[in-house]
N, C-alpha and C positions, 0 to 999 in steps of 0.2 A: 705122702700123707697117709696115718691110719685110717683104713675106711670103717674100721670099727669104732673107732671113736668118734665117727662123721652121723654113727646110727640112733642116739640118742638125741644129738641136734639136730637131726632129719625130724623124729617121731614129735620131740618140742615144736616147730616149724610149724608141722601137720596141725597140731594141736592147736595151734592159733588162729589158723583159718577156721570159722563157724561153715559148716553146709547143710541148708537144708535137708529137709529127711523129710521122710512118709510120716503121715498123722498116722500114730497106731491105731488098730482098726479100736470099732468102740466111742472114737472120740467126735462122733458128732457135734457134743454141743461146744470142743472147741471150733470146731469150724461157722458155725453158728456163729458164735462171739467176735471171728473173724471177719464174717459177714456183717454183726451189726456196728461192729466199729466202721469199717468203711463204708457203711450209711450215718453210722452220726457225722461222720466229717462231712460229709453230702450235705444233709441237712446244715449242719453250723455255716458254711460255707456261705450257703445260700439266705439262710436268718442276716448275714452279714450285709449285704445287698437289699439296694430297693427290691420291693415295695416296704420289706419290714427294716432293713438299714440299723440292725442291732450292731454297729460295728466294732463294739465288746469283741465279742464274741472271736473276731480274727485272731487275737492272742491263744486262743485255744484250738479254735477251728482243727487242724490238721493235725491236734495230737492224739484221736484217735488212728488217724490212717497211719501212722509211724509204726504201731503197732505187728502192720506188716513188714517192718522192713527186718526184726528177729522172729518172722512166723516162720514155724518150724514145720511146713509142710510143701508140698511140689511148688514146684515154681510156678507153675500153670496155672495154678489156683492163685497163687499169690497176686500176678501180674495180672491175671484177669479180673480181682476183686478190685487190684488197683484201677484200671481201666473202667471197671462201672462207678466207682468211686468218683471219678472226673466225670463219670456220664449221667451220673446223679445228678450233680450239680451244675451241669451245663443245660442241660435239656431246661430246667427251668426258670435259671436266668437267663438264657437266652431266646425265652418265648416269645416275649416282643418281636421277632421277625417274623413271625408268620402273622403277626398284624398286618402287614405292611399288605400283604398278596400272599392270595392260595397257593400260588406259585414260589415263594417264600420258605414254605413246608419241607420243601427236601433239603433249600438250602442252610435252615435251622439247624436238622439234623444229621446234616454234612457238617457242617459247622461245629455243632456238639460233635462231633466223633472224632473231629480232629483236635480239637481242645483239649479231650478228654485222652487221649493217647501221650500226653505230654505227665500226666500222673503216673503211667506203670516207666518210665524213660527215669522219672524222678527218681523211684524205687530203683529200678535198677542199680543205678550214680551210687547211689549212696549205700547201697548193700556191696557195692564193690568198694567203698570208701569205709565201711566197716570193717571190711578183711584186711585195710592198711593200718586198721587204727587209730581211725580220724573219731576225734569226736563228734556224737550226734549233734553236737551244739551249734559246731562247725559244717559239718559237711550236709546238714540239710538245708540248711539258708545257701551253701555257694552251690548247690544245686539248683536249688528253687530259683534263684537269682539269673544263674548261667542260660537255662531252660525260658523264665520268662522274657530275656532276653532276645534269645533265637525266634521266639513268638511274636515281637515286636517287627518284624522285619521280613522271615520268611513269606514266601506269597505274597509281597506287599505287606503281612504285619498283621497282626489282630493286639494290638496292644489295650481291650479290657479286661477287667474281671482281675487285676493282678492282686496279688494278697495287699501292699500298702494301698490299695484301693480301700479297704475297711476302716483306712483308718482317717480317713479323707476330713471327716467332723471334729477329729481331736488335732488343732490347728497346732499346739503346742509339741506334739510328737512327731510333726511332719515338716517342720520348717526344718529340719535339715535336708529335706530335697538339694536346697541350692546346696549342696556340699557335696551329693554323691547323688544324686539326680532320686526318681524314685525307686531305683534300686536299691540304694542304702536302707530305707523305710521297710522293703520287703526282707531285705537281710535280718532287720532289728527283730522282725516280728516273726520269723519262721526260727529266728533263735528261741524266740520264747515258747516255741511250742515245742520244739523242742526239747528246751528245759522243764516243761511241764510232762511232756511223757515221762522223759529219763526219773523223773521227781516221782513217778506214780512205780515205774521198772522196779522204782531199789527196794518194794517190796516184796517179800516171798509169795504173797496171798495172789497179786497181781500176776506174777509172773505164774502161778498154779495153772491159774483158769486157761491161761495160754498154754498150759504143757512147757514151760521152759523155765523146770526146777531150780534149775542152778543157772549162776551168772557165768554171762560165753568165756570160754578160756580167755578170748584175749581180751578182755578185760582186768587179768592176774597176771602177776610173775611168774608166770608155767615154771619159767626154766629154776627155782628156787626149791627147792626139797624141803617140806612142810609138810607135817603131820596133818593141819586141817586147812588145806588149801581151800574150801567154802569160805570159813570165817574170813580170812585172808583179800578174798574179791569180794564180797560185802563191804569190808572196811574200806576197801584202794576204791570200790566204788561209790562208796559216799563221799570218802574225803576228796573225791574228784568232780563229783556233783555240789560239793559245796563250793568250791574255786570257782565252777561254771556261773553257778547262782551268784557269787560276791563281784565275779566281774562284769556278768551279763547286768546286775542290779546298778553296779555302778556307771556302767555305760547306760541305761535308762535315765540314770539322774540326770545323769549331763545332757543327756538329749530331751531334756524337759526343762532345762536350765538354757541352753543354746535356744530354745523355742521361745521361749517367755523373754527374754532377750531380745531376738527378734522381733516378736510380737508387738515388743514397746516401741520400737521403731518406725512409727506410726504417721509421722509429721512429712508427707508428702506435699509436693509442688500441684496447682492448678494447671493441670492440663487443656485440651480443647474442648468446649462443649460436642458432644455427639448427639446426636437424637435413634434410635434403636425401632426400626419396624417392625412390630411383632405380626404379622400373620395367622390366620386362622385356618387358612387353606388345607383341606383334606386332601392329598396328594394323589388319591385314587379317583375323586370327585376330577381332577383338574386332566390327570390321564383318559379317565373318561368321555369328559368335554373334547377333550380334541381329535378322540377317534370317533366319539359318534355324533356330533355336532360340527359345524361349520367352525374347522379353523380359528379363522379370524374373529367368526363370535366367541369360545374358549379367551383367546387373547383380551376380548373385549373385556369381558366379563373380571380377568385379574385385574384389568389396566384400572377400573374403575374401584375397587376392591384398596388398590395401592394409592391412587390420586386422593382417594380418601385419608386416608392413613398420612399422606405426605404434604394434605391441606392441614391437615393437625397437627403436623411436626412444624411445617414452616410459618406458619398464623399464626396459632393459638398463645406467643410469649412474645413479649416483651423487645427481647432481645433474640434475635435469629439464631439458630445454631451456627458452628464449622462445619457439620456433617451430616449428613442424612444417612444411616447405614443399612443399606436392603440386605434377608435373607438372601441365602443360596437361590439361583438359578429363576428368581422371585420376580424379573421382569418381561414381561411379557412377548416381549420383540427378539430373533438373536442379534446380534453383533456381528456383522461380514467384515473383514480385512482380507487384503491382498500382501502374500511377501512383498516386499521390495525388492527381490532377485530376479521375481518372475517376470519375464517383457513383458510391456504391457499391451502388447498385439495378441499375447498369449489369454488375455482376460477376455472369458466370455461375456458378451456384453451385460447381460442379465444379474449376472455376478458384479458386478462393476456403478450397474444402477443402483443394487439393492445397496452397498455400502456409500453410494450419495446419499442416498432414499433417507438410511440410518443417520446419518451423521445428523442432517437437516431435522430430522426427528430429535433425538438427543439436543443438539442446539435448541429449538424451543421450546422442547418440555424443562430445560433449565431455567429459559425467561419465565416461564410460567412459575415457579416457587421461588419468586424474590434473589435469584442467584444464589440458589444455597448449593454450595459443592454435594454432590451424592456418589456412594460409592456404590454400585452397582453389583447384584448378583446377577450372572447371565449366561445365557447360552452363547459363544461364537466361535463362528466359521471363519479357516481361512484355507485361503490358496496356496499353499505351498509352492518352493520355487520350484517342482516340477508340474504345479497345474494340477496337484492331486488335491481334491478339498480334505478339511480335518476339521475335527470336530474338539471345541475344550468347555470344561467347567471355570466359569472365570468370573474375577473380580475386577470391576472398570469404573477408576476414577475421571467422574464427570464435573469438571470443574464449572466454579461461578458463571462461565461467560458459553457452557455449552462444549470446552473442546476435552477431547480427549489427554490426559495430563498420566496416565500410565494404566496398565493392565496386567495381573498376575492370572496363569493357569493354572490349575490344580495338579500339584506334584505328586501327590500318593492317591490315587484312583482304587476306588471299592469295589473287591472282587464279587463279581455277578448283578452288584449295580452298575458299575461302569466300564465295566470290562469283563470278560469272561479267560479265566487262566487257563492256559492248556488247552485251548477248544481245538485248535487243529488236532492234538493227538487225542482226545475224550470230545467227542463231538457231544455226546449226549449231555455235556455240562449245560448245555443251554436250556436245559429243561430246568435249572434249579434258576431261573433269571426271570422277573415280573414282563420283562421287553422280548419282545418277536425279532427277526428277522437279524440281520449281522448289525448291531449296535454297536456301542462304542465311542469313549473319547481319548483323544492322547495325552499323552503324561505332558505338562510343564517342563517348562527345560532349566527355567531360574527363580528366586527366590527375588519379589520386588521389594525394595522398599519406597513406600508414596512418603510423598511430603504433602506435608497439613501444616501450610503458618511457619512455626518453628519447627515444627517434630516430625518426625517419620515415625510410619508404623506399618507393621508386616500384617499378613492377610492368612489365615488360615481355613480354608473351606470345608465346610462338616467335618470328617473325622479326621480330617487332617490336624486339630488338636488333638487327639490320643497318644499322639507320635511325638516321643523329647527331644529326637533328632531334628524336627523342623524347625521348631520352636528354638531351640537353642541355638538352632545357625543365623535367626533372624538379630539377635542380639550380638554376634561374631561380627566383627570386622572384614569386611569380602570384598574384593569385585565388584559383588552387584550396589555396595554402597555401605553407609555406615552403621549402627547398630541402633534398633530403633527402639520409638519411648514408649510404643506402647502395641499391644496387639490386638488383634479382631478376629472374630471367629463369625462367620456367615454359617449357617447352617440350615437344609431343611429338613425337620423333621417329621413333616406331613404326616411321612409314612406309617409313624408308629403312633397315632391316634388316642392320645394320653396317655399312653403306658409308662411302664416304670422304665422304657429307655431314656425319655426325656432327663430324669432324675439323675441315671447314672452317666449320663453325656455330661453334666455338670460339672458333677461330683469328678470328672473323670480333671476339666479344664482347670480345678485348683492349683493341679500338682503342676501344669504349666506355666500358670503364673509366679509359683514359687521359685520352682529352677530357673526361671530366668531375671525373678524377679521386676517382672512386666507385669503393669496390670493389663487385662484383658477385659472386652468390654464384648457382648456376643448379639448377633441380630439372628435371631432364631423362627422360622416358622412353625408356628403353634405351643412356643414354649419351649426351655424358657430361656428368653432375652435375660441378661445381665449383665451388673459389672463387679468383677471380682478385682479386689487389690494386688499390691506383689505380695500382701502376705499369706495369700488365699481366701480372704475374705469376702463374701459376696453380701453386697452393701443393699441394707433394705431401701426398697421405694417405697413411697408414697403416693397413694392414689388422691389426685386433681378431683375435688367435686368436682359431676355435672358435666362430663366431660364423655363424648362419645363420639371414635370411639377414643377408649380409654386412654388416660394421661396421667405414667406417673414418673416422679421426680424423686431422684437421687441428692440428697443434700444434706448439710450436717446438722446436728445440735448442737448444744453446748458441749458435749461430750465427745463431738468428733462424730462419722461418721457412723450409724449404729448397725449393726449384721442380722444378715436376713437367716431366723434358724432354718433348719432342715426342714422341718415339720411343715412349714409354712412355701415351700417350695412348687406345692403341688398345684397351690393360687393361683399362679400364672401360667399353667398349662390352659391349648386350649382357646384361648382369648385374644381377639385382635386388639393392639394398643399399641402407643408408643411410648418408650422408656428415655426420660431425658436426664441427662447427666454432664456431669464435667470429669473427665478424664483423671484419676490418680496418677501423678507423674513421681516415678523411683528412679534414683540414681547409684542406689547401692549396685556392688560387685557382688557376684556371684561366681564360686570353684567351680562351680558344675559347669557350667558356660565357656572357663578359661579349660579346663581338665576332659572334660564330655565323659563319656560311659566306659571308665578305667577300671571302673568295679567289677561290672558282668565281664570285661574283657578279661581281666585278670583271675577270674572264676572259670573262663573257659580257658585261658590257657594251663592252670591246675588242674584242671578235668583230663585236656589232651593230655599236657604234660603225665601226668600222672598213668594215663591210660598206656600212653608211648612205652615207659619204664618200663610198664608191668608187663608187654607183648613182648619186650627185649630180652628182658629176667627170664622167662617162659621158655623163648627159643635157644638163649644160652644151657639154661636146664637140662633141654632136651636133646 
């Protein structure tokens, strides 16, 4: 082959790839403008979230920081503005934890820094997806998507704060969860801001203030020989912004059409009455009692706190509930079992009283509330079959007559509340954890499903609704039993003392009622107990004159069941009551459910895939 004729499609080639370059000296105040974009997406970000929950704003949010991804200056700069960009906005939605404990403080800002490293990762992806000539439209959403993704699960997961979180109040733009879980949601919305930068790019004025005169080669037909190849990428660049905009607008429609659709689907089965203990418990107050007070006074003191609460769930109506639902870990006693492997020569006696001692307890504090079944938030212990104790966070159905009828452990455990990661090899990590000494509980091994009457329903313990994977297996067909009608979320939030974590715990549990099309019904300490539909809706109550403490009641009008706003959220922070209701029963299907997280997988395999190629092409090259 000529290799002279190979040197004009070499130099075309070249000219396709954009590479950063040095800011010409002089140009501070482009660097400036670099900097205040990647504080406005900081700020928008953060406007989009409690306490102020403008969640407008996420359609825009991140189309300042794109900005970086054609800045035409060091890399170093670039990924480091991206990197405070994510550190802007973390550090202040995530300040609710150092409510929790002083001790809290490092793990905040551990927390933020890891959060925030997933912003310059983003930029990366996609400035290597621009030298393929992917469109922005495209290749910022299967990034953001791929990345939030891996976030969900690495270390156990931190799955908030994700962009379709913003949009959690606009119920009509989010019911396609069940179809592509909430990934789909963050694809739709990182499209749009996308197309909002690009929309602002295909100005010359725009592109000035940045230093990047002219539109990137590959954006044109380099290889065409044209006397004003400018005008040329102007035109191929609008007329390909406008395609963007006519299909990305027309996928909006329908995803506002598919929502209102669902929406009207409204006409749900009478499920079981529940009753909902809301707690007031300050979680630091209750850690304090038991290190610097007598034990068993600390216990005393919840025990009375809750019998209160549970004399007002089981007396105060008419008609008795099916369920009594305690807060996370809310009872005051643990729970001892023994494996059934272990000999029983091998039970120290002590160990072996205390789970008589339990049971006989349990047994009558059930006569004691009219036999109403309770489902238990608890601490317990067991004996493993080699004789090693263990410690779990669990949920223990206490049936009408006192016996134990099932028990779920908590399967996703919170790093530095309930486990510390990595501490054999980073020992110093136990400095970022409220608790002294080698703490810890072990992971769940299976997903239960209890029966209640006719229906089963699955158990989720605090942030274990954040996670679409648990959620969605409880509605799966398994092993551990059949797909159940509805779900529960126990939770304590003592820790965060009204803040705006309360709010975005919520806001977070929509999106799992949706995907799976379960409603969800939540026992929360200090806020806020609810119950949300399967179409996300979270259904106002009614406060019970006269009634202390507090009683209120979920029940319809003429109109059907009415939604509790946003605004009004905050009411029930805080406040010990109990919340009564009758269960939303759905029997609609859900893709999400039958298909699971096809999208981000398929996002990351275009990311490797893609990445593969381009290390192959390289070494061939070379």
């Amino acid at each position: 082959m000529d290799t002279a004729c190979m040197e004009p499609a070499n130099a075309v080639k070249a000219s396709l790839t954009p590479r950063p370059e040095s800011a010409p000296t002089g140009h501070g105040l482009c660097l400036l403008l670099y900097v205040a974009a990647a504080a406005s997406s900081s700020v928008l970000l953060w406007l989009c979230f409690h306490p102020i929950a403008w969640g407008f704003l996420g359609w825009i949010a991140l189309a300042p920081f794109l900005v970086l991804v054609r800045a035409q200056v060091r890399p170093t700069v670039v990924y480091g503005l991206a990197f405070l960009c994510g550190l802007g906005f973390f550090i202040p939605v995530l300040s609710w934890m150092r409510v929790a404990d002083r001790s809290m403080v490092g793990g905040w800002l551990a927390l933020s820094v890891y959060c925030a490293l997933y912003f310059p990762a983003a930029l990366f992806c996609v400035r290597c997806l621009e030298r393929w000539r992917v469109p922005l439209v495209v290749s910022f959403p299967l990034t953001w998507v791929a990345l939030e993704y891996f976030r969900s699960f690495f270390l156990t997961g931190f799955a908030w704060y994700y962009l379709a979180h913003t949009q959690h109040d606009f119920l009509s733009m989010i019911q396609i969860t069940d179809l592509g879980g909430i990934y789909l949601v963050t694809w739709i919305v990182a499209a749009v801001n996308a197309l909002v930068f690009d929309s602002a790019y295909q100005f010359p004025e725009v592109r000035q203030w940045f230093h990047q005169r002219q539109l990137e080669a590959y954006r044109t037909y380099a290889s065409i020989d044209l006397f004003n190849r400018g005008v040329l990428a102007e035109w191929l660049f609008r007329r390909n912004l406008i395609f963007e905009a006519a299909a990305l607008g027309a996928l909006l429609i329908g995803v506002y059409w598919y929502g209102e659709i669902r929406l009207r689907q409204n006409q749900f089965r009478a499920g079981p009455v529940v009753c909902l203990l809301q707690s007031n418990l300050d979680q630091r107050l209750r850690e304090n009692a038991a290190e610097q007070e007598d034990p068993g006074q600390a216990a005393e003191s919840v025990r009375k706190h809750f019998t209160l609460l549970c004399m007002r769930a089981a007396f105060n109506h008419q008609t008795p509930p099916d369920l009594l639902i305690w807060p996370e870990t809310s009872f005051p006693r643990p729970w001892y079992e023994v494996s059934p492997k272990l000999p029983l020569d091998q039970v120290p006696p002590a160990w072996r009283d205390a789970e008589v001692d339990m049971r006989d307890t349990l047994e009558k504090f059930a006569a004691a509330y009219t036999r109403v079944p309770h489902l238990l938030g608890i601490n317990s212990r067991q004996l493993d079959e080699h004789g090693v104790p263990r410690q779990f966070n669990s949920a223990l159905l206490l049936g009408a007559e006192g016996r134990i009828e099932g028990k779920f452990d908590k399967v996703h455990r919170l790093p530095f509340g309930e486990y510390i990661p990595l501490k054999n090899w980073f020992p110093f990590l136990s400095w970022l954890t409220p608790y002294e000494g080698d703490f810890g509980i072990q992971k769940g091994e299976k997903l239960t499903r209890f029966k209640l009457g006719d229906h089963h329903f699955g158990v989720l313990i605090c942030f274990e609704d954040t996670d679409p994977f648990l959620a969605r297996q409880y509605v799966e067909q398994t092993k551990d039993g059949p797909p159940v009608d509805f779900l529960v979320n126990m939770s304590n939030d003592g820790w965060f003392d009204g803040s705006a974590e309360h709010e975005a715990h919520l806001a977070v549990c929509r999106f799992r009622a949706i995907e799976t099309r379960r409603a969800m019904v939540r026992a929360v300490n200090m806020g806020i107990s609810a119950v949300i539909d399967s179409n996300g809706r979270i259904l106002k109550a009614r406060e019970v004159p006269d009634t202390q403490p507090t009683v209120w009641m979920v029940s319809p009008d003429r109109f059907g069941y009415p939604e509790l706003p946003t605004s009004e959220w905050g009411q029930f922070k805080k406040k010990a009551g109990v919340l009564k209701a009758v269960v939303p029963i759905d029997n609609r299907a859900s893709l999400y459910v039958a298909t699971g997280d096809v999208l981000p997988m398929g996002c990351w395999a275009i990311l490797l895939g893609g990445g593969g190629w381009s290390l192959i092409r390289r070494r061939r090259s070379a």
